[in-house]
PyMOL Python script that loads the backbone (N, CA, C, O; Angstrom):
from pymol import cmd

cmd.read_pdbstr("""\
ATOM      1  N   UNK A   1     -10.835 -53.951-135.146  1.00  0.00           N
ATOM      2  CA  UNK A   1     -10.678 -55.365-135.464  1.00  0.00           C
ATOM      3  C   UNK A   1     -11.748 -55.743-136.482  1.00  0.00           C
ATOM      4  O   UNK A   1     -12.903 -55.322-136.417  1.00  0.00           O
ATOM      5  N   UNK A   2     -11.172 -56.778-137.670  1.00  0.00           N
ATOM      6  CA  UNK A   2     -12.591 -56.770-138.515  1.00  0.00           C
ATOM      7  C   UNK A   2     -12.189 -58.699-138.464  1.00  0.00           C
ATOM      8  O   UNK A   2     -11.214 -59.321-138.043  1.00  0.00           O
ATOM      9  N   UNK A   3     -13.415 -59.098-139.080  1.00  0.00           N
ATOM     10  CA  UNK A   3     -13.695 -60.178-139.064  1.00  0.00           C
ATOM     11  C   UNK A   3     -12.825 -61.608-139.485  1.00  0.00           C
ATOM     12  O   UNK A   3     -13.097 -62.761-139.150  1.00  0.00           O
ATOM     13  N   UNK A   4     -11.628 -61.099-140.381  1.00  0.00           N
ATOM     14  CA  UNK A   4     -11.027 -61.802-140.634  1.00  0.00           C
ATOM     15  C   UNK A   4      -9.958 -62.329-139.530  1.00  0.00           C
ATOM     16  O   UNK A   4      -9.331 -63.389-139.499  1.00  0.00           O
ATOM     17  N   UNK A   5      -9.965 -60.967-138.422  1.00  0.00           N
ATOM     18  CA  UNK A   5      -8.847 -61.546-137.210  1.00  0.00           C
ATOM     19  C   UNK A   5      -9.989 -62.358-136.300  1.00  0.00           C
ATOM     20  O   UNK A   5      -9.682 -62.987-135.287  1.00  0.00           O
ATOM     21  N   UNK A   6     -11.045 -62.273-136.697  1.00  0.00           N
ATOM     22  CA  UNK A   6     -11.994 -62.773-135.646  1.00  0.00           C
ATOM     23  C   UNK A   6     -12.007 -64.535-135.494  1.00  0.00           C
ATOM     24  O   UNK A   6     -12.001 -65.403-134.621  1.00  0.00           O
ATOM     25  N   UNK A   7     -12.032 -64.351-137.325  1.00  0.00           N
ATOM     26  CA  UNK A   7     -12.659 -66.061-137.930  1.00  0.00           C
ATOM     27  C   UNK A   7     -11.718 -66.471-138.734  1.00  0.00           C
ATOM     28  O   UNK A   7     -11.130 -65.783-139.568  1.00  0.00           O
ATOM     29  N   UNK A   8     -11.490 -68.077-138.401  1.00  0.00           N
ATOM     30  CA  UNK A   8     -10.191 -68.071-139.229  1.00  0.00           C
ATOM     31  C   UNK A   8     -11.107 -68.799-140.642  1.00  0.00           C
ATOM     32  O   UNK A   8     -12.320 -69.009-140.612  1.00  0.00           O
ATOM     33  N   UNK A   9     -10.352 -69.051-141.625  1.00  0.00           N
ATOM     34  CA  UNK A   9     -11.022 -69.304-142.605  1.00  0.00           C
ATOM     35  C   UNK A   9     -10.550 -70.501-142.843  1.00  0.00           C
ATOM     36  O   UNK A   9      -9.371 -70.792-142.641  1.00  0.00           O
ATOM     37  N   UNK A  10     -11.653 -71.527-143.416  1.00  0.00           N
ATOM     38  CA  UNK A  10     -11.254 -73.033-143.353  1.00  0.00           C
ATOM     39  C   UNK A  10     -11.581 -73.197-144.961  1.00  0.00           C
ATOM     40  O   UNK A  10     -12.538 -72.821-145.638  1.00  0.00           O
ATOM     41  N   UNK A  11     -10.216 -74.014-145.323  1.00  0.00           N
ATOM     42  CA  UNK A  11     -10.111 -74.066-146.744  1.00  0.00           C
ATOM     43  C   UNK A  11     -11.446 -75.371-147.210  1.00  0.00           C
ATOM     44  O   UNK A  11     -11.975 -76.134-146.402  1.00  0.00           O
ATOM     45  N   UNK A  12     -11.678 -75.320-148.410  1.00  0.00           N
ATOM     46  CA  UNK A  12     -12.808 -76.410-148.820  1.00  0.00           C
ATOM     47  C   UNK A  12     -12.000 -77.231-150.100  1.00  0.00           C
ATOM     48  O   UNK A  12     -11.248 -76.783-150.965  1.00  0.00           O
ATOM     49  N   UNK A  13     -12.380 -78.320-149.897  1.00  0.00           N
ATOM     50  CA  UNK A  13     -12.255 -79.367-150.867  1.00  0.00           C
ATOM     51  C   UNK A  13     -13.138 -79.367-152.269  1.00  0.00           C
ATOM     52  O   UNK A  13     -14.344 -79.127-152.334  1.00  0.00           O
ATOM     53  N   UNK A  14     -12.440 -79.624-153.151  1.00  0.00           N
ATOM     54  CA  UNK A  14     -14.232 -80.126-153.640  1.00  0.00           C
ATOM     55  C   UNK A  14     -14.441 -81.847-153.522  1.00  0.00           C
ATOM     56  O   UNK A  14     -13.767 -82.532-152.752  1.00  0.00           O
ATOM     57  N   UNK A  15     -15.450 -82.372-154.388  1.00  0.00           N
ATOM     58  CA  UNK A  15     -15.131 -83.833-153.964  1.00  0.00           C
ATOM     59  C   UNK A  15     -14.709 -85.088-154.332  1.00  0.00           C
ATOM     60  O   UNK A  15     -14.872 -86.220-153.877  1.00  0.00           O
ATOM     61  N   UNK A  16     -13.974 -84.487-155.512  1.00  0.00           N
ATOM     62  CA  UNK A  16     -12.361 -84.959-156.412  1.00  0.00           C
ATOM     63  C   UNK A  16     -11.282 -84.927-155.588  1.00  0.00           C
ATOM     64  O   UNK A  16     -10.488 -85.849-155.777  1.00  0.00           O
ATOM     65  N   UNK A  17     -10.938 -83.958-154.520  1.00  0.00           N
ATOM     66  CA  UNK A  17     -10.162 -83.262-153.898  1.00  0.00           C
ATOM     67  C   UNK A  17     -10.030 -84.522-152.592  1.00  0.00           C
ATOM     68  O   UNK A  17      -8.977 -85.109-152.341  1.00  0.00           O
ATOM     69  N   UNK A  18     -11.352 -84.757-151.863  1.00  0.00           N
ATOM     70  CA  UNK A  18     -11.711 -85.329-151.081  1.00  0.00           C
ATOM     71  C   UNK A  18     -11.013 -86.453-150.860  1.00  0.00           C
ATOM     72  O   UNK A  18     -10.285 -86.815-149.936  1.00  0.00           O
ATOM     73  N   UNK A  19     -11.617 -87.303-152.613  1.00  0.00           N
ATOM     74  CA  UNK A  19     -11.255 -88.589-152.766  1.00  0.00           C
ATOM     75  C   UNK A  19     -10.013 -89.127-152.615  1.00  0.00           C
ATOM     76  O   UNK A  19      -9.528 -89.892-151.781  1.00  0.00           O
ATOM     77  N   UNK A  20      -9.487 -88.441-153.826  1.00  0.00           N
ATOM     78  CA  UNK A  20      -7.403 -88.180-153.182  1.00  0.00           C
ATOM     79  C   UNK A  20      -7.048 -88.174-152.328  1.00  0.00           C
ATOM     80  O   UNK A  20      -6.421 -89.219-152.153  1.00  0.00           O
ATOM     81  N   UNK A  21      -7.023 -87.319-151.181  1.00  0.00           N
ATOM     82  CA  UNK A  21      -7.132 -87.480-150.145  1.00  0.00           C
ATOM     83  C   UNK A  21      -7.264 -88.859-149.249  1.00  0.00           C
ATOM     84  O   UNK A  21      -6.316 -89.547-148.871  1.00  0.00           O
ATOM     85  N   UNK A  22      -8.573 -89.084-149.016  1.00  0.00           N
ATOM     86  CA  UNK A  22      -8.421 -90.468-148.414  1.00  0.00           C
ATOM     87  C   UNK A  22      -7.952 -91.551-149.499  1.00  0.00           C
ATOM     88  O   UNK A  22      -7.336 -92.497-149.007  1.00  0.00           O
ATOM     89  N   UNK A  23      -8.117 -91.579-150.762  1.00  0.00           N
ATOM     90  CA  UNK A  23      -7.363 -92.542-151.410  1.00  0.00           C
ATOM     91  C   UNK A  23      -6.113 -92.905-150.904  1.00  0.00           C
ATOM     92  O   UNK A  23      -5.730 -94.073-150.828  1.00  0.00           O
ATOM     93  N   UNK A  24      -5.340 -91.732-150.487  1.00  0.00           N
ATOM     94  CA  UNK A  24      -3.973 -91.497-150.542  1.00  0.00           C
ATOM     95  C   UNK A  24      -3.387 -92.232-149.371  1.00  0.00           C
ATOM     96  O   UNK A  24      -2.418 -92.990-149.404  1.00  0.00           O
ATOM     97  N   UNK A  25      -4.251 -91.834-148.137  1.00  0.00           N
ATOM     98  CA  UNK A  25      -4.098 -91.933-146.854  1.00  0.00           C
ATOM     99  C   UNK A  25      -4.846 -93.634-145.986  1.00  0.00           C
ATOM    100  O   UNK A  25      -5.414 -94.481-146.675  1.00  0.00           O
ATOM    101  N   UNK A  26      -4.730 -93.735-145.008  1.00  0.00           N
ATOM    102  CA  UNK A  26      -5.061 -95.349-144.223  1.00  0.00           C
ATOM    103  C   UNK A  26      -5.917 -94.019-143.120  1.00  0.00           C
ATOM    104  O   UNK A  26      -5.574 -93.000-142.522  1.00  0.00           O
ATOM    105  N   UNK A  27      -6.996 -94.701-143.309  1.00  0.00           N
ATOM    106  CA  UNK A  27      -8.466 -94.269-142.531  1.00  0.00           C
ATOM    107  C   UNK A  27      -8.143 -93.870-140.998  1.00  0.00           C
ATOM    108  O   UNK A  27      -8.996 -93.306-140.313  1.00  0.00           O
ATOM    109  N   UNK A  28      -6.525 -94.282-140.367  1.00  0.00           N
ATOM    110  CA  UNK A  28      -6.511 -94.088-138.988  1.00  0.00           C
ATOM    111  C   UNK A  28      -5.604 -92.484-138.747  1.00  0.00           C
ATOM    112  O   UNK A  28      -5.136 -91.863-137.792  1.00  0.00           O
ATOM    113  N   UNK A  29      -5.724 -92.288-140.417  1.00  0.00           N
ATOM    114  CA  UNK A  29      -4.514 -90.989-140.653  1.00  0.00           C
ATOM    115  C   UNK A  29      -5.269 -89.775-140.904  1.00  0.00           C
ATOM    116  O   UNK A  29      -4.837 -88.815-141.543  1.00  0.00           O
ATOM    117  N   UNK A  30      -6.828 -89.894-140.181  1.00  0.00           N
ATOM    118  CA  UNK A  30      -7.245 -88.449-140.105  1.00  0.00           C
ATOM    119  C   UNK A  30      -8.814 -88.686-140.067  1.00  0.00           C
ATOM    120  O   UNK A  30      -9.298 -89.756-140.437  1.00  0.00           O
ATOM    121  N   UNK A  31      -9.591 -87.616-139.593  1.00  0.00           N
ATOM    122  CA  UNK A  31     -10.810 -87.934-138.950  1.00  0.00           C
ATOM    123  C   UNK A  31     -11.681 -87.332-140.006  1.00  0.00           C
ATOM    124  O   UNK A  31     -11.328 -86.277-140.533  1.00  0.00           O
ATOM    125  N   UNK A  32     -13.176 -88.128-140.473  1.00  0.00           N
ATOM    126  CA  UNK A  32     -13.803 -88.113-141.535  1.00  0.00           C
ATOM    127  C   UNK A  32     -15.232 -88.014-140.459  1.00  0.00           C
ATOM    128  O   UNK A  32     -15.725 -88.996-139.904  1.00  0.00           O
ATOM    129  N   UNK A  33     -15.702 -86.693-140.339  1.00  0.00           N
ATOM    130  CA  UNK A  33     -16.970 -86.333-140.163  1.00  0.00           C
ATOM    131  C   UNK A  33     -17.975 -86.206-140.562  1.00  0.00           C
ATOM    132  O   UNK A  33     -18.173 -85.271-141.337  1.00  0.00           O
ATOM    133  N   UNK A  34     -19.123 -87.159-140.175  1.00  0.00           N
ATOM    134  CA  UNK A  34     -20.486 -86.733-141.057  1.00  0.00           C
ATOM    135  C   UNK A  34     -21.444 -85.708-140.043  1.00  0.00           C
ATOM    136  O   UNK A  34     -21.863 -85.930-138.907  1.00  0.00           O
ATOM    137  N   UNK A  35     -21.574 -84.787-140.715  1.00  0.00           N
ATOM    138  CA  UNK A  35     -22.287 -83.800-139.535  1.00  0.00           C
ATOM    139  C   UNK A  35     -23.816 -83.623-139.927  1.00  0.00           C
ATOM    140  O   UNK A  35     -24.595 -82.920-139.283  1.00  0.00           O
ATOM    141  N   UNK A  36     -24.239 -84.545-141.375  1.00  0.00           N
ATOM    142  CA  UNK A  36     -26.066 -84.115-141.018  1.00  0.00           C
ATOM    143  C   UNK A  36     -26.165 -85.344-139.952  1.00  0.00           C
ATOM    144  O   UNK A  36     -25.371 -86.079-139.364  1.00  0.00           O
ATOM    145  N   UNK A  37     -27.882 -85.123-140.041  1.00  0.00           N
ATOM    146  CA  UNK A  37     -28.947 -86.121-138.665  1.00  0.00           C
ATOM    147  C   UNK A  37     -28.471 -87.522-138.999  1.00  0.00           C
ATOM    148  O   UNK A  37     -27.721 -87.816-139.930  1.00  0.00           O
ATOM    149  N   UNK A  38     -29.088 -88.461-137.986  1.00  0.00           N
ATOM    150  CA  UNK A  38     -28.755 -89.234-137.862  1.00  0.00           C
ATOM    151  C   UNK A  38     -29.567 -90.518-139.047  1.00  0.00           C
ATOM    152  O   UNK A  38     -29.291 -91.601-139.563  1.00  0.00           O
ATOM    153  N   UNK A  39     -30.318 -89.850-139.021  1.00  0.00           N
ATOM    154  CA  UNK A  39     -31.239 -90.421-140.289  1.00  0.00           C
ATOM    155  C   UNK A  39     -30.965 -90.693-141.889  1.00  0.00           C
ATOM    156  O   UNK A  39     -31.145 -91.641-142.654  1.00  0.00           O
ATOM    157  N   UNK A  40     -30.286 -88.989-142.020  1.00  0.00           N
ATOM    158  CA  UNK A  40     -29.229 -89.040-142.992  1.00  0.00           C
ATOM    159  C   UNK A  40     -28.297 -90.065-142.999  1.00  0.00           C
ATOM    160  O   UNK A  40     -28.308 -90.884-143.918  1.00  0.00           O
ATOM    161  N   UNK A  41     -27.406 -90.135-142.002  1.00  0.00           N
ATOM    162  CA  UNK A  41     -26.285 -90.885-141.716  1.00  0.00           C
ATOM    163  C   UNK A  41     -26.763 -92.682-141.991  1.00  0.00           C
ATOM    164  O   UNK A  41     -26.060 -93.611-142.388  1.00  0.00           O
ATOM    165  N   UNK A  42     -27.822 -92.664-141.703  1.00  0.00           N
ATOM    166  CA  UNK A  42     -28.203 -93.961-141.952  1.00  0.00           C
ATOM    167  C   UNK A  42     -28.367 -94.708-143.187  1.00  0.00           C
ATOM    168  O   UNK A  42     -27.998 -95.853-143.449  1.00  0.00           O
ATOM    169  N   UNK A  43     -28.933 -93.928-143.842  1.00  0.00           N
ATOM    170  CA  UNK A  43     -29.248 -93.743-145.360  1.00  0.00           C
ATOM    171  C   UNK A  43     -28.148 -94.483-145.906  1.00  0.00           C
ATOM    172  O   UNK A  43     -28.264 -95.610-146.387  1.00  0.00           O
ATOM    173  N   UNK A  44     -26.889 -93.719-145.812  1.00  0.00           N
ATOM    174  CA  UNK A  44     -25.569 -93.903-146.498  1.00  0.00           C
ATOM    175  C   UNK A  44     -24.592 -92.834-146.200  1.00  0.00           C
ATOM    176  O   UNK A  44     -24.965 -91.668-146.079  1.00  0.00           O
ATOM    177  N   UNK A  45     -23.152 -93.246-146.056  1.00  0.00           N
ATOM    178  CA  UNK A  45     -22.400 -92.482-145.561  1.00  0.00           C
ATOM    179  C   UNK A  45     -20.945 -93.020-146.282  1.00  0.00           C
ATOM    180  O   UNK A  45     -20.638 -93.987-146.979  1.00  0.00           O
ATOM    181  N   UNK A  46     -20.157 -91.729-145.661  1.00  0.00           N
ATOM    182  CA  UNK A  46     -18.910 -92.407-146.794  1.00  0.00           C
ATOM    183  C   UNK A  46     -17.825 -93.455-145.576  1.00  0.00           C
ATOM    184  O   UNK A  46     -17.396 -93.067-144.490  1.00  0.00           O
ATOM    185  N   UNK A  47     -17.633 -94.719-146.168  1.00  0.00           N
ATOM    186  CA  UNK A  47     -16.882 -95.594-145.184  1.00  0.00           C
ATOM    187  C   UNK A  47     -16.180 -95.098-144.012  1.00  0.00           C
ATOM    188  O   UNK A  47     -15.214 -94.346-144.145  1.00  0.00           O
ATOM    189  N   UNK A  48     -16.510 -95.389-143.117  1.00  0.00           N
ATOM    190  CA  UNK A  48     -14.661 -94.989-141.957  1.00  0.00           C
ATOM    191  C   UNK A  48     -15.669 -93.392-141.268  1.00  0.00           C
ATOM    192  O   UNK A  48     -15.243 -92.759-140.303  1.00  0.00           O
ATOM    193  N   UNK A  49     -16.734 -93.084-141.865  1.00  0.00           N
ATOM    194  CA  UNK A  49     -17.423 -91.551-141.005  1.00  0.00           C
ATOM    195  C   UNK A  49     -17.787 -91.709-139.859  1.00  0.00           C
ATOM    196  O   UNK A  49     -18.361 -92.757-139.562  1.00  0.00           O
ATOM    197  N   UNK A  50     -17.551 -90.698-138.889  1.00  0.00           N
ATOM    198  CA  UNK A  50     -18.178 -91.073-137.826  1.00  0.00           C
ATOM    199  C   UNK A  50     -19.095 -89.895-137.900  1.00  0.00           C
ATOM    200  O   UNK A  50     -18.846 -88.847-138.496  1.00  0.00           O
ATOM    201  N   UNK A  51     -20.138 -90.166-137.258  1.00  0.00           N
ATOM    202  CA  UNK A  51     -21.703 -89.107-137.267  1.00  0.00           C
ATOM    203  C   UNK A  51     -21.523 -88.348-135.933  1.00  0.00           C
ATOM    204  O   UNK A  51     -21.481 -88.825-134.799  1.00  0.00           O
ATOM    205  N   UNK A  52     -21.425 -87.041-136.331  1.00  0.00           N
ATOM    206  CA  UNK A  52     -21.336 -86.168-135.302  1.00  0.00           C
ATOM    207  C   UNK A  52     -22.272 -84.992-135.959  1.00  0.00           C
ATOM    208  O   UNK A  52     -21.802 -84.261-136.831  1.00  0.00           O
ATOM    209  N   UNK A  53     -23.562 -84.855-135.515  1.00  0.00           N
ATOM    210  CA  UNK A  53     -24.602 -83.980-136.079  1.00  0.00           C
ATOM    211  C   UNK A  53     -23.849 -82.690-135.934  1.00  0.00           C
ATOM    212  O   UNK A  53     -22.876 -82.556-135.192  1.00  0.00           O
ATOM    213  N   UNK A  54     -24.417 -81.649-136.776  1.00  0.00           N
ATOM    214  CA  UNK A  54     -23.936 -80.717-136.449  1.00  0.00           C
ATOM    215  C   UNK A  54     -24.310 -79.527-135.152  1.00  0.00           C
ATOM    216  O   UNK A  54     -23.657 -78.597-134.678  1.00  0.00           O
ATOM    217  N   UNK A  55     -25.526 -80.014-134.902  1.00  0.00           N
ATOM    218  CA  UNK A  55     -25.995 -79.461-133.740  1.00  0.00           C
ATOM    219  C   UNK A  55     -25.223 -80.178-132.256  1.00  0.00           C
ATOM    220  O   UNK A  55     -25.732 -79.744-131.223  1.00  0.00           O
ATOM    221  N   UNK A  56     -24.441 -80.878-132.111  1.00  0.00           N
ATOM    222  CA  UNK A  56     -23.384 -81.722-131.349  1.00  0.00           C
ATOM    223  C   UNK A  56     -22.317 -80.821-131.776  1.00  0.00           C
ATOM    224  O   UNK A  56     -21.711 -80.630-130.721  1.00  0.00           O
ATOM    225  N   UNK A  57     -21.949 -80.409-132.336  1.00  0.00           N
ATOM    226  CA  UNK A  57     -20.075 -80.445-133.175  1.00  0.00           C
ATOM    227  C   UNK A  57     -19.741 -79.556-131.628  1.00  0.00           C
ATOM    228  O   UNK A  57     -19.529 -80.399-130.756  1.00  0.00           O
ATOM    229  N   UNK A  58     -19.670 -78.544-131.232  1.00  0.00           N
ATOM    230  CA  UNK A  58     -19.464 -77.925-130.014  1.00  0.00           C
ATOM    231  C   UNK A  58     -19.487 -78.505-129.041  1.00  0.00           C
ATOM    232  O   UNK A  58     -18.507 -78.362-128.310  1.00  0.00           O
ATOM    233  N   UNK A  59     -20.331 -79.196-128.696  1.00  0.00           N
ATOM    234  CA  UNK A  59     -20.001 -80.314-127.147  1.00  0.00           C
ATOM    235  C   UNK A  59     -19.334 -81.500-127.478  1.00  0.00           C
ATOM    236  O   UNK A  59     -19.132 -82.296-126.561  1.00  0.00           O
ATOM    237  N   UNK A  60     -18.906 -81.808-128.748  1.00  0.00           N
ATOM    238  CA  UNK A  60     -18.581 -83.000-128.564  1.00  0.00           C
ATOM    239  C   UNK A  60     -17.028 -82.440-129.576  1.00  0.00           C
ATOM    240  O   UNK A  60     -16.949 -83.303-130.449  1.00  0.00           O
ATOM    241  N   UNK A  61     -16.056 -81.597-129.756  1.00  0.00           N
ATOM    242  CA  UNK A  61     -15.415 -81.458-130.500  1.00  0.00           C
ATOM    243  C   UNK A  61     -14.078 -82.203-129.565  1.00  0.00           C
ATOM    244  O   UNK A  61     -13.195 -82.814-130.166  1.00  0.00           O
ATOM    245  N   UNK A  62     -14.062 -82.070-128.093  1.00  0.00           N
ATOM    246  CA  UNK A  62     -12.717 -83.167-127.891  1.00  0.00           C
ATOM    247  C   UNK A  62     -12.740 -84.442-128.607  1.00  0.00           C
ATOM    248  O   UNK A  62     -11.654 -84.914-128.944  1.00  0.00           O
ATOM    249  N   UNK A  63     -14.004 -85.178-128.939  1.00  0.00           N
ATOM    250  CA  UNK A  63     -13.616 -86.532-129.569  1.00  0.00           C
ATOM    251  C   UNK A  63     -13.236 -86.296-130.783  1.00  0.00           C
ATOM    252  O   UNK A  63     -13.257 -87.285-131.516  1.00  0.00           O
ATOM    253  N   UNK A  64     -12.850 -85.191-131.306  1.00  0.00           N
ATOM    254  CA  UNK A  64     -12.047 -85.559-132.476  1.00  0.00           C
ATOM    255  C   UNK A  64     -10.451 -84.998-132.606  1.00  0.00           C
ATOM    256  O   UNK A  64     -10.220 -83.805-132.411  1.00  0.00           O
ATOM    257  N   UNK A  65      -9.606 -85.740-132.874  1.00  0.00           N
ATOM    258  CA  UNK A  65      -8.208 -85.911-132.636  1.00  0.00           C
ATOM    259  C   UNK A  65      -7.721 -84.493-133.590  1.00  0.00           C
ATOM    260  O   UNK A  65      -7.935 -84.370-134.796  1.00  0.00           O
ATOM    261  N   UNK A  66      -6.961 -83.406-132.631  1.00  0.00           N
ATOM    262  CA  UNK A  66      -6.808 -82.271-133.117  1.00  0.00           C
ATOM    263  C   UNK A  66      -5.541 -82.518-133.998  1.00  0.00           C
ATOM    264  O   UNK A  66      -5.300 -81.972-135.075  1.00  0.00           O
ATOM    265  N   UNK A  67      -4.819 -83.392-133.378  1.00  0.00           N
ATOM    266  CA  UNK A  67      -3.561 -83.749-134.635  1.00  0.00           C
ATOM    267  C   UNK A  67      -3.460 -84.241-135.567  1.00  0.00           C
ATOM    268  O   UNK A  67      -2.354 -84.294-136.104  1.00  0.00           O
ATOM    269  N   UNK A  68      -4.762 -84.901-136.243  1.00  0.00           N
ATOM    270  CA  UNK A  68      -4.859 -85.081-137.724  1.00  0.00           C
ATOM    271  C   UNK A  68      -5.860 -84.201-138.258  1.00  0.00           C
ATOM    272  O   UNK A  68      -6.610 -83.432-137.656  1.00  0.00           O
ATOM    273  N   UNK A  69      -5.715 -84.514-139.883  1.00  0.00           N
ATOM    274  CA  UNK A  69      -6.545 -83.587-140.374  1.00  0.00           C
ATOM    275  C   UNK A  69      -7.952 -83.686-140.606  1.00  0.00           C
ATOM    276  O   UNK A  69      -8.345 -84.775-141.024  1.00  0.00           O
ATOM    277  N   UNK A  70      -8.782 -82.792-140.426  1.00  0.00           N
ATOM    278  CA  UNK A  70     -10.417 -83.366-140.176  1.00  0.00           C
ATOM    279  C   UNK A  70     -10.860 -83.047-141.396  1.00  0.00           C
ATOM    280  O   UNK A  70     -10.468 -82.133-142.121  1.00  0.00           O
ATOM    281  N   UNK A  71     -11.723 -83.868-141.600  1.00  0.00           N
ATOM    282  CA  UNK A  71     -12.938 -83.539-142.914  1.00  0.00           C
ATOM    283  C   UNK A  71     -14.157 -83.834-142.730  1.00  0.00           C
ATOM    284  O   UNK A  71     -14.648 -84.963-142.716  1.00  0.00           O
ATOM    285  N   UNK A  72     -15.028 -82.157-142.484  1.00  0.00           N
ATOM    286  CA  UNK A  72     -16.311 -82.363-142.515  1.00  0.00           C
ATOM    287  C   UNK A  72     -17.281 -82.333-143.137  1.00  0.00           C
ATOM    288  O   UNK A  72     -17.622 -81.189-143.438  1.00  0.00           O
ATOM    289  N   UNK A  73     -18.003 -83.227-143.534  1.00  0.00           N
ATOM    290  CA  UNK A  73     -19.147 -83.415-144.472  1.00  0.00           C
ATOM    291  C   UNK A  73     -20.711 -83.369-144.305  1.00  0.00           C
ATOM    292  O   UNK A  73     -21.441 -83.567-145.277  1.00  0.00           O
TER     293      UNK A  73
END
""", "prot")
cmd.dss("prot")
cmd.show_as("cartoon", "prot")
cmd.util.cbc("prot")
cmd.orient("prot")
């Protein structure tokens, strides 16, 4: 078995790609993750993010809705 059956591979945006995206879409049509600290997050963040550090993302991955599409930042 080699690594590719192991890990699935998660495609990347760039952040042209991004914008389209939620341009396109109504903020309740898919989940927008901010995963640095919370400090970061404070600073400035992109509208509609919810802050889920990344040291959290594992205990806390039920709160995010597996049937839309996620974007983590």
């Amino acid at each position: 078995m080699d690594l590719s059956q192991i890990f699935k591979q998660i495609p990347a945006m760039t952040p042209e790609e991004v914008r389209g995206f939620l341009k396109d879409r109504n903020p309740g049509d898919y989940n927008l993750i901010d995963v640095r600290q919370p400090a970061e997050y404070e600073q400035g963040h992109l509208p509609g993010a919810r802050l889920v550090p990344v040291t959290e993302l594992s205990s806390r991955i039920g709160e995010i809705d597996p049937g839309k599409p996620t974007i983590l930042y």
